[in-house]
Structures are given as C-alpha cells and as structure tokens.
N, C-alpha and C positions, 0 to 999 in steps of 0.2 A: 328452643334450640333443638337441631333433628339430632338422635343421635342413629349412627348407620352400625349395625353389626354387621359382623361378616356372614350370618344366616339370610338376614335381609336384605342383603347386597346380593348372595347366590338367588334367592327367591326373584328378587328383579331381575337380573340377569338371565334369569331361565327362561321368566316371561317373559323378555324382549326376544331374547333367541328361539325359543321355544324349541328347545333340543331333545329333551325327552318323548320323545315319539315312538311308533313301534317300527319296526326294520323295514316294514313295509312301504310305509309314509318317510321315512330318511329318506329310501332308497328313491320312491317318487320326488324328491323334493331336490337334491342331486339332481336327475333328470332331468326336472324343469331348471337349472339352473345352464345347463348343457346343452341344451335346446336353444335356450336364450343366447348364450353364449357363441353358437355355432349359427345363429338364426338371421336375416336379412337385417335385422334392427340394428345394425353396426351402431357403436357409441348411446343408444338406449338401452346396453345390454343389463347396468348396474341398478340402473331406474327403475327400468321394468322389474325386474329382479327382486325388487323389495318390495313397490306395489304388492307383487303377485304372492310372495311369501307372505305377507301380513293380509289381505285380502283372501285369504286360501289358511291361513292359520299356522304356515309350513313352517320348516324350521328354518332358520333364517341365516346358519350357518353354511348347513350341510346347497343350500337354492345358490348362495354366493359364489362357498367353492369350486360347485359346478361352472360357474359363471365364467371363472376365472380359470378353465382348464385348458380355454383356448388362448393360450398366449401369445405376444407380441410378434413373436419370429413366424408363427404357424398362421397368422391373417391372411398375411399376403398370400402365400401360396393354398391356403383354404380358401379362400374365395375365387381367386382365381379358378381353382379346379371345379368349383361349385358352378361358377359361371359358364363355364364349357360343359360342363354335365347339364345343366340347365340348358344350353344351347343347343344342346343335341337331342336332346328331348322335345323343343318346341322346332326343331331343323331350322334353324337363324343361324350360319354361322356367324362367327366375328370379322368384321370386313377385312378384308385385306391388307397388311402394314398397320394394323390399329396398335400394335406393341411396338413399334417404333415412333408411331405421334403420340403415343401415351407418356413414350421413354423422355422425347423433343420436349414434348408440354411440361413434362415436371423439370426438367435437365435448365429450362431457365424460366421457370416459374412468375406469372406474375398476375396482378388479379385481370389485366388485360385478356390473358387466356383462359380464365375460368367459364367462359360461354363456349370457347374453344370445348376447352376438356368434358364440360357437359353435353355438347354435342356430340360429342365422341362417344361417350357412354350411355348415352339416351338409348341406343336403340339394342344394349345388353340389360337393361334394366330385369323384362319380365323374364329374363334368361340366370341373370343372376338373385331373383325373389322365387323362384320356381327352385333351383337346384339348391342354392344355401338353407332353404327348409326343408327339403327333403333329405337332404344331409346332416341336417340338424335331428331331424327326427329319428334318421339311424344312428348318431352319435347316442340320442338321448335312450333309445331301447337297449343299445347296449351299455349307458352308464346305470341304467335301473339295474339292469344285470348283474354287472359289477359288482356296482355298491351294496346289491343285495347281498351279495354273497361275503363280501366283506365286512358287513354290517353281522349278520347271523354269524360267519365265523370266528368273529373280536368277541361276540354274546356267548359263544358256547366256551372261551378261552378265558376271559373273566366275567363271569355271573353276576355280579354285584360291581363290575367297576362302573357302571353308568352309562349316560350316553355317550355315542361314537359322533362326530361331526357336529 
C-alpha cells in the first residue's frame, strides 16, 4: 500500500514543476514561455512549451505562464500587426481587398473554401513567420526583464517565502 505524505507529495511536485530555480533561470524560463507564446507556432504553443521546459530542466510553471500571456482577445490583432511588420520588412504588401475576402471567406464558411482561404494567405506566410518572431523575441527580452525584477524584488520582500512562479 503507497502511503503519500504531504512532504512527499511537495517533493514530487517540485520535481515535476521544478520551481526552485535562481531568479535568473525563472526569469529565462518566462521568456521562453513568451516567445513561444507570441511565436509563428500558433496552437503548438502549449506543446512545445513543455517539451522545451523538461528538455531545458526549466521550470515548468513560470515557461507555461509565459505561454499563456498572449491571450485569446490579443491573437487576432497580434498577428495581424506582426504580419504587416513582417510585410514590410520583406516589401510584400498585402494584396489589395484581402480583408474583405478574408472577412467573405469566414462570413459563410465552408470546407469548400478552405483552398480558397489558403490561397489567400499563402503568399503572407514568410511575412507573418518573419515578423510574429521577431515580435516574439522583443516580447520575450522584455518579459526576462520583467520577471527579473519581479522575481529579485518578491526575494528581497520575503527571504524565506520560497519560490516565485
């Protein structure tokens, strides 16, 4: 018969999470979870996320939360705006009327037009893989930032409460 304390329940729990890190390694591990987050991998955000935190040792809280800072309302207009940054950067713009056959395409949806609506965004692809990472990767220098400083100034306000994230 197991019997579980509640010593050995935190013990496992730490290990799975691996939260006791130094402010440093939190604040990286956020980061990467922000990156991920804000990164062209739409919908392999959570995946990859946990791979890369247990592959990397990281903590596995603080990599998630990051994950999850881009939330549902902020997609659409985050990528959107990545995809014009993106596009200006490689000088592609966006063809002409493509937000109106975008709007048509979904407005009566059907798997009929799914070759439609691929066609349509085919030729913003390296426009939106070029700028959602590059915006990711300033997302993520400024959540190392952040979290650094959050992380060191919850440590100097309780010494002894444990880890943050």
């Amino acid at each position: 018969m197991l019997h579980f304390t509640r010593a050995a329940l935190a013990r496992g729990l730490e290990k799975l999470l691996h939260t006791h890190d130094t402010p440093k390694r939190t604040a990286a591990a956020f980061a990467v979870g922000v990156f991920l987050g804000f990164s062209p991998v739409l919908g392999l955000h959570t995946v990859l996320a946990v791979i890369i935190a247990f592959a990397f040792n990281l903590n596995r809280v603080a990599v998630l939360i990051g994950v999850y800072v881009n939330l549902p309302w902020f997609i659409g207009p985050y990528y959107t705006l990545a995809t014009l940054f993106g596009a200006a950067i490689l000088r592609t713009p966006p063809s002409p009327g493509i937000l109106a056959e975008f709007r048509r395409l979904l407005d009566r949806w059907s798997l009929d037009d799914l070759h439609r609506l691929i066609d349509l965004l085919r030729p913003l692809f390296w426009a939106y893989s070029l700028g959602s990472t590059l915006l990711a990767a300033v997302a993520a220098a400024l959540a190392y930032r952040a979290a650094l400083a959050f992380v060191l100034a919850r440590r100097r306000r309780h010494p002894g409460a444990g880890p943050v994230l």
